[in-house]
Backbone as a chain_set.jsonl record, in Angstrom:
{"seq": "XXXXXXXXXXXXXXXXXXXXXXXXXXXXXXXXXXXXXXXXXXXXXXXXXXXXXXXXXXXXXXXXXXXXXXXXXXXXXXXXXXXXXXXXXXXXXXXXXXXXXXXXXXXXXXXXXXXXXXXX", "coords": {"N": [[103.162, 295.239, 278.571], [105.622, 297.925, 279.107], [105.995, 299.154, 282.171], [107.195, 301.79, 282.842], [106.575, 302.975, 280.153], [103.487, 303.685, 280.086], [103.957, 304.849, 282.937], [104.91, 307.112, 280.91], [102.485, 307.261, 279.869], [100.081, 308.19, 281.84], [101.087, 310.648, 282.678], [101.125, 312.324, 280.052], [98.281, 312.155, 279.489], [97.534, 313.728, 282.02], [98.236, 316.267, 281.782], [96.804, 316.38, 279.679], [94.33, 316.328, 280.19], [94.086, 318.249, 282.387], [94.186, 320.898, 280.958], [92.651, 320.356, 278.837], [90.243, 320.513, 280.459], [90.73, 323.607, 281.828], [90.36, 325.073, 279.601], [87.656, 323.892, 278.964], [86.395, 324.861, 281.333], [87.075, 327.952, 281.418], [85.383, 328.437, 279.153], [82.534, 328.311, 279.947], [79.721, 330.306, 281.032], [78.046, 330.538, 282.944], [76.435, 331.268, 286.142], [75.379, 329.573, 288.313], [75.285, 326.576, 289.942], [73.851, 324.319, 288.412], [73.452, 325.623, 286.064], [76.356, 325.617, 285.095], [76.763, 322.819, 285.368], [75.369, 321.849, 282.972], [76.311, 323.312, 280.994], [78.65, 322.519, 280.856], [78.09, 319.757, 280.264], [77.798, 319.952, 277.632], [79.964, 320.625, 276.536], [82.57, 320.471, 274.228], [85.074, 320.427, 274.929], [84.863, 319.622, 277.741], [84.262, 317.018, 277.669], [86.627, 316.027, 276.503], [88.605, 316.13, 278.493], [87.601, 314.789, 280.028], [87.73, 312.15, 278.978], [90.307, 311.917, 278.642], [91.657, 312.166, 281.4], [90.313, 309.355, 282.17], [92.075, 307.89, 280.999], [94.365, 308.332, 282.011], [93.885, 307.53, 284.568], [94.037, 304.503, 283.938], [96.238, 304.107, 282.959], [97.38, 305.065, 285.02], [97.271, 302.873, 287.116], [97.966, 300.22, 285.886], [101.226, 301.358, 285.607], [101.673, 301.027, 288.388], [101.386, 298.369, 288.691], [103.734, 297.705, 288.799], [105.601, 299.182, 289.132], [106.8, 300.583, 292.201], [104.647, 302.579, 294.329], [106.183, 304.82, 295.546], [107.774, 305.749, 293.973], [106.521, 305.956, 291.809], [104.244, 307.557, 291.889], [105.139, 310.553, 292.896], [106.928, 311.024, 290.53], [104.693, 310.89, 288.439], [103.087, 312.798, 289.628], [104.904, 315.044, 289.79], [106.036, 315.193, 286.872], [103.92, 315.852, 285.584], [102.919, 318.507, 286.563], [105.015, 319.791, 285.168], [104.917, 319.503, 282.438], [102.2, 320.863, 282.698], [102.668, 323.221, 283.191], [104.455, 324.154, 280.825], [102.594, 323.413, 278.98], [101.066, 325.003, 279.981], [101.857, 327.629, 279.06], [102.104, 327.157, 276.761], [99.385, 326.96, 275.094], [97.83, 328.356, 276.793], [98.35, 330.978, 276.808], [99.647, 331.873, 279.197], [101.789, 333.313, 281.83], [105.383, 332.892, 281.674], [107.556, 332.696, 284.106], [110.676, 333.997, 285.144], [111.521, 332.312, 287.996], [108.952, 330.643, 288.005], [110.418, 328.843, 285.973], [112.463, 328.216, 287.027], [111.521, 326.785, 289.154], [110.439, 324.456, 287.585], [112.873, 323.477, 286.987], [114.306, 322.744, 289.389], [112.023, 320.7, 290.236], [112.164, 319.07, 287.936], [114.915, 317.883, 288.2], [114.529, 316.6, 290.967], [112.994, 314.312, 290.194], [113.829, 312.986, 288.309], [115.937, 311.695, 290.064], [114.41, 310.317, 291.62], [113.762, 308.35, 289.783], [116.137, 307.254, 288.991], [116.685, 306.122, 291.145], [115.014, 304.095, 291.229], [115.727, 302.24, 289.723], [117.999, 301.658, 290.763]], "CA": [[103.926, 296.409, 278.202], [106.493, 298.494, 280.176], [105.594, 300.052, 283.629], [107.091, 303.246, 282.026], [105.354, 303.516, 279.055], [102.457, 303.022, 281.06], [103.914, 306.105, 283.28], [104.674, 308.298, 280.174], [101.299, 307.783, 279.247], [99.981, 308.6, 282.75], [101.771, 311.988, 282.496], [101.02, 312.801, 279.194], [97.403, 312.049, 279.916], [97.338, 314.442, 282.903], [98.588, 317.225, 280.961], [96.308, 316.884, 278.436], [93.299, 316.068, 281.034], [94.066, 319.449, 283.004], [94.374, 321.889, 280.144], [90.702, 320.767, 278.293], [89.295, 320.865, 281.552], [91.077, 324.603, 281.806], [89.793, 325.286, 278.78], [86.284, 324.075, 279.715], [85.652, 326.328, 282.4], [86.924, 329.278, 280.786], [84.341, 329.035, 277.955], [81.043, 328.493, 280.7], [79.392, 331.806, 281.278], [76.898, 330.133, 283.802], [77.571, 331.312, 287.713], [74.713, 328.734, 289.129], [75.982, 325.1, 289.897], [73.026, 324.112, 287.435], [73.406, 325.939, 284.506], [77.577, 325.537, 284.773], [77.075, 321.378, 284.806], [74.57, 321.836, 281.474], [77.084, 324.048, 279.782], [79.968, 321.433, 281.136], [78.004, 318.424, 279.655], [77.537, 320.174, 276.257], [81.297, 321.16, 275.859], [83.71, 319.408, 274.055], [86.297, 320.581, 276.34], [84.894, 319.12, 279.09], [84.475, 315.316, 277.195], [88.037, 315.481, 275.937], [89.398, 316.457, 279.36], [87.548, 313.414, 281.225], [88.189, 311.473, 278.468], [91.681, 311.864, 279.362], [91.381, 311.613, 282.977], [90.067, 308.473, 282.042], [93.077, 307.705, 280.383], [95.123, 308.855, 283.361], [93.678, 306.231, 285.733], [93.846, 303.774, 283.945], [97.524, 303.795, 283.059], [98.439, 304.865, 286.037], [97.051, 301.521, 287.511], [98.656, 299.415, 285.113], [102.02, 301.865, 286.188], [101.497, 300.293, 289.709], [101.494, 296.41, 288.519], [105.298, 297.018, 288.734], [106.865, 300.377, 290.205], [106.839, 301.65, 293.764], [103.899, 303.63, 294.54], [106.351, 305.843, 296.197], [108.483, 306.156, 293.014], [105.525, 306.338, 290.517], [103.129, 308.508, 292.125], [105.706, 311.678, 292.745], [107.204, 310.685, 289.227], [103.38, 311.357, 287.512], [103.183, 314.142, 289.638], [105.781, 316.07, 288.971], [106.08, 315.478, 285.383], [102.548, 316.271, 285.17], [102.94, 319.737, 287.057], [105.752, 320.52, 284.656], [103.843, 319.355, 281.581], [101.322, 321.633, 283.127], [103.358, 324.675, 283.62], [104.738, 323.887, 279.429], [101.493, 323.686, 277.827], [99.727, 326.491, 279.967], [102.599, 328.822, 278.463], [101.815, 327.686, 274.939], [98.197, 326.677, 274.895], [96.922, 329.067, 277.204], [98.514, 332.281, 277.21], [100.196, 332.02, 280.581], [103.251, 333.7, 282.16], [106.573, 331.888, 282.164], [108.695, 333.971, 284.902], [112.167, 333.23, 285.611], [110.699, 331.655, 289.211], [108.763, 328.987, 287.263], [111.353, 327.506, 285.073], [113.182, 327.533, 288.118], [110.748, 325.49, 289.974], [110.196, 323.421, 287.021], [114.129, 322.465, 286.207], [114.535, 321.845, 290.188], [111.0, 319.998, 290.105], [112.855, 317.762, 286.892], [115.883, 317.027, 288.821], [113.967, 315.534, 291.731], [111.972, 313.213, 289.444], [115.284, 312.104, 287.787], [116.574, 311.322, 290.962], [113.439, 309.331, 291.626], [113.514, 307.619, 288.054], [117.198, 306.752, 288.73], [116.263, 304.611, 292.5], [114.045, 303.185, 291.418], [116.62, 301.383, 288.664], [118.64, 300.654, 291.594]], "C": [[104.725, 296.895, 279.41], [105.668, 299.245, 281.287], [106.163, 301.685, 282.795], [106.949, 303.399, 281.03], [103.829, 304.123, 279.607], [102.29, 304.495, 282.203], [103.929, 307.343, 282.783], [103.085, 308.632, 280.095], [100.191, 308.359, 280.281], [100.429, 310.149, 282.99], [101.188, 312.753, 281.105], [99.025, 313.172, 278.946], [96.975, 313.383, 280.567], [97.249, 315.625, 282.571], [97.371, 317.398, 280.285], [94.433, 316.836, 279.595], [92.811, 317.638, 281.561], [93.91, 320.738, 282.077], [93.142, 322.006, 279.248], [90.233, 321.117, 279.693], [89.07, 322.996, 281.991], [90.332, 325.496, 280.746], [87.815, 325.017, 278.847], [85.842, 324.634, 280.374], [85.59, 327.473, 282.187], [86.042, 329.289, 280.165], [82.767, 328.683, 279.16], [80.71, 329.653, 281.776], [78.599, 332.215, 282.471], [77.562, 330.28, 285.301], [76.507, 329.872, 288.601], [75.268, 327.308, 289.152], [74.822, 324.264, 288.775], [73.559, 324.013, 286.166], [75.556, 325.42, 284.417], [77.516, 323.811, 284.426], [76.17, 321.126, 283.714], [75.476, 322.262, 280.584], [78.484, 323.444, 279.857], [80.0, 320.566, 280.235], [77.416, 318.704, 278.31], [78.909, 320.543, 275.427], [82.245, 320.263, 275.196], [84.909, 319.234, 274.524], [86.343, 319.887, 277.451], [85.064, 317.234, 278.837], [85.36, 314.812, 277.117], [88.894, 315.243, 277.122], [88.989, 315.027, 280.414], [87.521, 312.291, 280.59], [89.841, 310.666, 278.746], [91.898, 311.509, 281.035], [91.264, 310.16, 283.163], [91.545, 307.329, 281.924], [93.835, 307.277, 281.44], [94.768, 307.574, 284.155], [94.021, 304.87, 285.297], [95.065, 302.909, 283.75], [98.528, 304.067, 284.486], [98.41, 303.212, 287.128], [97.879, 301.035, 286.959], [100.156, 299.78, 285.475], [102.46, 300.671, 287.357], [101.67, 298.952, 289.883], [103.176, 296.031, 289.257], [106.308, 298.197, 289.601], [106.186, 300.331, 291.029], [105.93, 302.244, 293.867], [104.553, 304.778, 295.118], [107.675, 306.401, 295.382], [107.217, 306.493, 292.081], [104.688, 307.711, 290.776], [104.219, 310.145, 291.999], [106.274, 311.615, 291.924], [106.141, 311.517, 288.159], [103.373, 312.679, 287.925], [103.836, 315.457, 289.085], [106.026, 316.052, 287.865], [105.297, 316.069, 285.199], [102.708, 318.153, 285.477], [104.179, 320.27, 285.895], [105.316, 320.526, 283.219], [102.695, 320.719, 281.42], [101.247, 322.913, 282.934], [103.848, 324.988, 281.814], [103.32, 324.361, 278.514], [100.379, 324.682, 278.153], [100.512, 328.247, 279.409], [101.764, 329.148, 277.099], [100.753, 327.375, 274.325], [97.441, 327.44, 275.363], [96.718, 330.373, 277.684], [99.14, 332.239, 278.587], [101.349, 332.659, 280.92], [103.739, 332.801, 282.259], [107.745, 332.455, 282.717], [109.756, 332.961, 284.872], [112.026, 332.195, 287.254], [110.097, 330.065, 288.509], [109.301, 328.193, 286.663], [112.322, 327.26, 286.288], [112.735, 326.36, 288.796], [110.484, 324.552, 289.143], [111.491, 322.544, 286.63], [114.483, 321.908, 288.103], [113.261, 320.644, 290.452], [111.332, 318.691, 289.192], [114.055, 317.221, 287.257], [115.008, 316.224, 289.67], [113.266, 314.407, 290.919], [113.449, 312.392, 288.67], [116.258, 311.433, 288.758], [115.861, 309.84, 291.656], [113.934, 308.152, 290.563], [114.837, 306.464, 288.252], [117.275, 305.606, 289.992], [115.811, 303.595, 292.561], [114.968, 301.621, 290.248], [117.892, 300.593, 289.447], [118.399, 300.23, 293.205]], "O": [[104.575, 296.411, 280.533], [104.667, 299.901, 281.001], [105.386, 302.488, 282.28], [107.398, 304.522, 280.799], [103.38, 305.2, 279.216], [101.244, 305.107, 282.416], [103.477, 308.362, 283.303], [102.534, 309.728, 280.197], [99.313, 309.028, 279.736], [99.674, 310.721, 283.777], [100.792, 313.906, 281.278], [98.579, 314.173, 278.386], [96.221, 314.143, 279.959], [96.259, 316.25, 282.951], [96.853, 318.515, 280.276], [93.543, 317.63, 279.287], [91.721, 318.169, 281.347], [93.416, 321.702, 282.663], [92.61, 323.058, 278.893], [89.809, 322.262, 279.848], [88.037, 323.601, 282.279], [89.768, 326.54, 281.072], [86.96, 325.899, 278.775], [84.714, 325.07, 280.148], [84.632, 328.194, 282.467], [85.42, 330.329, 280.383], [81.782, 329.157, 278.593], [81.187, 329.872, 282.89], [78.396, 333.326, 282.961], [78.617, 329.789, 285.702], [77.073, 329.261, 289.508], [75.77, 326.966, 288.082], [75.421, 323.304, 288.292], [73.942, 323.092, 285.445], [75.854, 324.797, 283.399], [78.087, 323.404, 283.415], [76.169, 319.928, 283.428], [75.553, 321.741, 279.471], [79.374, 323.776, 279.074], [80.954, 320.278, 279.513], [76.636, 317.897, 277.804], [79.034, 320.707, 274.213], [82.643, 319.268, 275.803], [85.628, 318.235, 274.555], [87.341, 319.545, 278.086], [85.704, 316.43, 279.515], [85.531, 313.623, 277.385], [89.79, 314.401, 277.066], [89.705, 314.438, 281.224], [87.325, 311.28, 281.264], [90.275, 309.529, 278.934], [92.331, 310.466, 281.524], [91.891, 309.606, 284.066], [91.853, 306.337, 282.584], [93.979, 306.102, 281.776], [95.586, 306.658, 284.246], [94.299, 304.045, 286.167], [95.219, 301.724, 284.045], [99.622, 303.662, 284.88], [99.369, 302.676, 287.684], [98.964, 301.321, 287.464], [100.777, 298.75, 285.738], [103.275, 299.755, 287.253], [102.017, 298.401, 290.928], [103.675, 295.052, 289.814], [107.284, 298.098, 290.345], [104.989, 300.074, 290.896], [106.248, 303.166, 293.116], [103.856, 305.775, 295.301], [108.463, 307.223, 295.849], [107.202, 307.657, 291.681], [104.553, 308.664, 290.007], [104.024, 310.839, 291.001], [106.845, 312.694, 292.087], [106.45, 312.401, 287.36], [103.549, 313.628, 287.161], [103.512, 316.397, 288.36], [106.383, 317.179, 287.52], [105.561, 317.094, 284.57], [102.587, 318.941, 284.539], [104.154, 321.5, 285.834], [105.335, 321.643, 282.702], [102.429, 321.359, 280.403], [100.288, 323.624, 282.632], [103.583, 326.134, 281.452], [103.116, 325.277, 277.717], [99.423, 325.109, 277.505], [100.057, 329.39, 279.371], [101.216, 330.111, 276.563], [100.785, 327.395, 273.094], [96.35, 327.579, 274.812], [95.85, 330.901, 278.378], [98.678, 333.267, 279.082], [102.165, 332.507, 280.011], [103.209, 331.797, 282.736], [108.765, 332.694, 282.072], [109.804, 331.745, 284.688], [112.766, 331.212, 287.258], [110.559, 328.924, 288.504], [108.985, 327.004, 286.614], [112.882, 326.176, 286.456], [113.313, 325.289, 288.983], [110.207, 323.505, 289.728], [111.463, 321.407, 286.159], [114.891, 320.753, 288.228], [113.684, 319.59, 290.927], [110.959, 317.554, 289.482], [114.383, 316.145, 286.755], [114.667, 315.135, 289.208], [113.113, 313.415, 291.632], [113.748, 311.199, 288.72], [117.208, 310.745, 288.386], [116.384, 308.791, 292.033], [114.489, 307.114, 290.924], [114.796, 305.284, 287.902], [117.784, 304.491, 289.877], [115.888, 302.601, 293.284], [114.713, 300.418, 290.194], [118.52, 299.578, 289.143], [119.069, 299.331, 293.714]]}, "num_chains": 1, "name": "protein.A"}
């Protein structure tokens, strides 16, 4: 398969990795390092989120067979962080100031600038 497929799904992954996990912690009530990894490994938040993670590694490897580590990696990143910044608006109640879409549309040029080097 494609190296970027391979990176969408690496991105899309991440996103979805960071936001159960987000969601996992909010719902554990427990302050002791104990009781919080009992009420971790009973959540379904927390399964789905390292489920994904899972995910995440494994495409981003496969990623790597063929791009740049120094095109791919700040590629995942930054999609991911803008991904991030997207679905903690509309999944998790979050502010979306005029500041953050800033940092997220210059955050999506640089990655398009990336995307486009790496093609030549």
């Amino acid at each position: 398969m494609n190296a970027w497929f391979f990176l969408i799904l690496a991105v899309c992954s991440n996103v979805v990795c960071n936001v159960m996990m987000k969601k996992a912690m909010s719902s554990i009530t427990a302050s002791d390092p104990l009781g919080m990894a009992l009420q971790a490994l009973t959540n379904v938040w927390f399964w789905g989120g390292g489920i994904a993670g899972g995910v995440l590694l494994l495409s981003f490897l496969l990623t790597l067979r063929t791009l740049d580590l120094s095109v791919a990696y700040p590629i995942v990143t930054s999609c991911a962080l803008v991904g991030i910044t997207i679905a903690s608006f509309l999944f998790l109640g979050e502010q979306a100031s005029l500041s953050r879409v800033g940092g997220v549309l210059a955050i999506f040029s640089g990655v398009l600038l990336l995307a486009y080097s790496q093609g030549n």
